[in-house]
C-alpha positions in Angstrom: -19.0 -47.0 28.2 -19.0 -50.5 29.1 -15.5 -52.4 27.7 -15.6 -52.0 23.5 -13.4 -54.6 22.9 -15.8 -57.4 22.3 -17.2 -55.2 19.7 -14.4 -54.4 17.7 -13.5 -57.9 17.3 -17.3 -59.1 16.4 -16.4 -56.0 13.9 -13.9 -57.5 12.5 -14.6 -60.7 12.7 -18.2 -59.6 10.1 -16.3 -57.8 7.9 -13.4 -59.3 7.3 -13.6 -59.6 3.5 -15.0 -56.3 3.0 -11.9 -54.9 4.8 -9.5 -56.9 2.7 -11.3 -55.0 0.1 -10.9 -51.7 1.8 -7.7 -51.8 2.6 -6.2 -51.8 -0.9 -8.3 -48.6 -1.5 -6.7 -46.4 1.2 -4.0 -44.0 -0.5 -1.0 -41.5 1.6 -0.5 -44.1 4.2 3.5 -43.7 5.3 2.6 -47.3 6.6 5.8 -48.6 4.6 7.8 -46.3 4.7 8.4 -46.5 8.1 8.0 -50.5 8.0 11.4 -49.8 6.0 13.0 -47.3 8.3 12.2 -50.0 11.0 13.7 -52.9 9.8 16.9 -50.9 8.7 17.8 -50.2 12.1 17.0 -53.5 13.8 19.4 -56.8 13.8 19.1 -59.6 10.7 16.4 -61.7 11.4 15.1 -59.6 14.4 12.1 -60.8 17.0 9.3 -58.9 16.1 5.8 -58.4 17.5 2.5 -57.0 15.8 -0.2 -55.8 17.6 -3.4 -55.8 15.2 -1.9 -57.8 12.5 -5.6 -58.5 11.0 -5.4 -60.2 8.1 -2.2 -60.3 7.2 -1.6 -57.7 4.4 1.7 -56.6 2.4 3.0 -55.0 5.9 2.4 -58.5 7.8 4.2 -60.5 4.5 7.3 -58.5 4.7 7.8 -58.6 8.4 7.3 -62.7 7.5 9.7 -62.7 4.8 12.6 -60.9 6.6 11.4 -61.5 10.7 10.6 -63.6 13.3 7.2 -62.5 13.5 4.3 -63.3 16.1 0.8 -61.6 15.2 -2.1 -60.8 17.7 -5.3 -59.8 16.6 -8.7 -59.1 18.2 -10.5 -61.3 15.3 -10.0 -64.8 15.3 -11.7 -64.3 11.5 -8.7 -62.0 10.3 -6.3 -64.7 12.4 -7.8 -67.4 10.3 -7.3 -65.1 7.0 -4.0 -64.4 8.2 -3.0 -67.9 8.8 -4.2 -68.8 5.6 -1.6 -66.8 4.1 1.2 -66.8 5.9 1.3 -70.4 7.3 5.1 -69.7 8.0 4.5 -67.4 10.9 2.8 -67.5 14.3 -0.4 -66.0 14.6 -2.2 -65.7 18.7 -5.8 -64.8 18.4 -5.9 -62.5 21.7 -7.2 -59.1 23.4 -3.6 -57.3 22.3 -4.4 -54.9 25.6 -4.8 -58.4 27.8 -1.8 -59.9 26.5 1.1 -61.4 29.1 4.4 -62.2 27.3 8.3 -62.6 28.7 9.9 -59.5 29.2 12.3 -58.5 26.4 11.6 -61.6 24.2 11.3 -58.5 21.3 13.7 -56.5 19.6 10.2 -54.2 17.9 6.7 -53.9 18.2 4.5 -52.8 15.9 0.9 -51.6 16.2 -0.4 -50.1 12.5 -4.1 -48.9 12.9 -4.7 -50.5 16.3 -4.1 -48.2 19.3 -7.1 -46.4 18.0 -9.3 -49.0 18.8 -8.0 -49.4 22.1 -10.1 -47.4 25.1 -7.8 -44.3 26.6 -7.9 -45.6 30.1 -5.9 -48.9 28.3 -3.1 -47.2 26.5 -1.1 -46.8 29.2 -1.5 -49.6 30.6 -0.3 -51.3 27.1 2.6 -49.2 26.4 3.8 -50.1 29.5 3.4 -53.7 28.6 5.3 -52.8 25.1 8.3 -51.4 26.9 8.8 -54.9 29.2 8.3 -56.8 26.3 11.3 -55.1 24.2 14.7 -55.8 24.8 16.9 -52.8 25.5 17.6 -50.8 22.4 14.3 -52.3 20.9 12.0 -50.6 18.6 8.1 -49.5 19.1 6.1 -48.4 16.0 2.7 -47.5 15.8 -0.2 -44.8 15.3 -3.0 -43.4 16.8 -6.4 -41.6 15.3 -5.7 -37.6 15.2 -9.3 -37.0 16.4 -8.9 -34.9 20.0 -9.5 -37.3 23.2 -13.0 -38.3 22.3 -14.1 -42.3 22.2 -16.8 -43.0 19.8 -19.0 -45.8 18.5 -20.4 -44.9 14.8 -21.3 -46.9 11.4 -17.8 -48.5 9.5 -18.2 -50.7 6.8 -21.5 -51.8 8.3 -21.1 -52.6 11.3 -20.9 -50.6 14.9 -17.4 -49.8 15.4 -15.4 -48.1 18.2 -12.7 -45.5 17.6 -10.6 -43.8 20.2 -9.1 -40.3 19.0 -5.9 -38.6 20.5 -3.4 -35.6 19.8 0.3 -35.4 19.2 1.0 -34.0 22.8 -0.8 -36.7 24.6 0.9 -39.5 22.6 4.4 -38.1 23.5 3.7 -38.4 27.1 2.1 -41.5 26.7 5.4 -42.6 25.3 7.3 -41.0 28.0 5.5 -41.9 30.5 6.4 -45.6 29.3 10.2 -45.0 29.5 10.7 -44.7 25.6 12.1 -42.7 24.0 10.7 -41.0 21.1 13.0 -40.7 17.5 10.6 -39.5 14.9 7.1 -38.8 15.2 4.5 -36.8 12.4 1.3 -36.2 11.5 0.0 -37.7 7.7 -3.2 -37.5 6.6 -4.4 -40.1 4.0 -7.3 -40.7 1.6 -9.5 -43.6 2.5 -13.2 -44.6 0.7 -15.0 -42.2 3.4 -12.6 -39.4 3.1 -9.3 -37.6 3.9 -8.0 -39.0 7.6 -4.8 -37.8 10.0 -2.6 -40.2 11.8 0.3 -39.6 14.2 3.1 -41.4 13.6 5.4 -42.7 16.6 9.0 -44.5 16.2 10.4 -44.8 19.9 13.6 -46.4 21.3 13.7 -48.7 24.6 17.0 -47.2 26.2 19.4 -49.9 25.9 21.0 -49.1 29.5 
């Protein structure tokens, strides 16, 4: 499969209304919850990265309102959308896998709904990147698709989309394997417009010596 990267942003970049739209019909998501369990451990006014901030949505507003926050997105239309709204924070329209930042300029990264768009043979590359980014004791939340190890490009919200699937055991090495260390990770399956999905849900730790 040749790199699906360009598609998922032209993806996004068509739909980015209709997701809005979508969005607010999804139900089960733990999404804040942890979003709160994050920001109760980390410092006031903490450095904070989001991978796949799209648009901008309650998750993105809060981590405004209470952060430092810089958003990356694939979609320079959910960047624009995202800007819109939040004119307070910093917004990089970038490939989140491609990204080169100063090491430990973070004290978390986020990545909600975006490592599943992200080709296998990237993530570890990535992760890597996510650990050198954080400073020691710094905090990495995300999820990934509970769909088995299979990369797909299928029909979403009309338009082709791709989707990379994983399993519990693989993330945890992944996250290993990236020198972090993993405090609470579950699966949750949620109800969106199409039908019941399951996420796995990762909080990890850089070590802070």
């Amino acid at each position: 499969m040749s790199d699906p990267k360009p598609l998922v942003a032209a993806g996004y970049d068509a739909m980015a209304v209709r997701f809005d739209q979508w969005q607010s019909e999804v139900s089960g998501s733990p999404r804040m919850r942890y979003l709160d369990q994050l920001l109760a451990l980390l410092p006031l006014r903490p450095d904070v990265l989001e991978l796949g901030c799209g648009a901008a949505v309650e998750s993105t507003r809060i981590l405004a309102e209470r952060t430092n926050v810089t958003g990356v997105d694939f979609s320079e239309a959910q960047i624009a959308l995202a800007r819109k709204r939040l004119p307070q924070a910093t917004f990089i329209s970038a490939d989140v896998s491609a990204l080169t930042l100063a090491p430990e300029s973070f004290d978390a990264v986020v990545a909600f709904y975006v490592l599943l768009h992200i080709p296998r043979e990237d993530l570890d590359t990535l992760l890597g990147r996510v650990a050198n980014w954080l400073r020691p004791g710094g905090l990495f939340l995300a999820n990934t698709l509970v769909r088995g190890g299979g990369e797909v490009i299928e029909q979403w919200l009309g338009v082709p989309m791709f989707f990379s699937g994983s399993d519990p055991a693989t993330d945890r090495t992944r996250i290993a394997d990236a020198g972090l260390i993993l405090l609470e990770d579950e699966v949750v399956a949620q109800q969106e417009p199409e039908g019941e999905l399951a996420f796995h849900w990762l909080l990890a730790q850089k070590p802070r010596v």
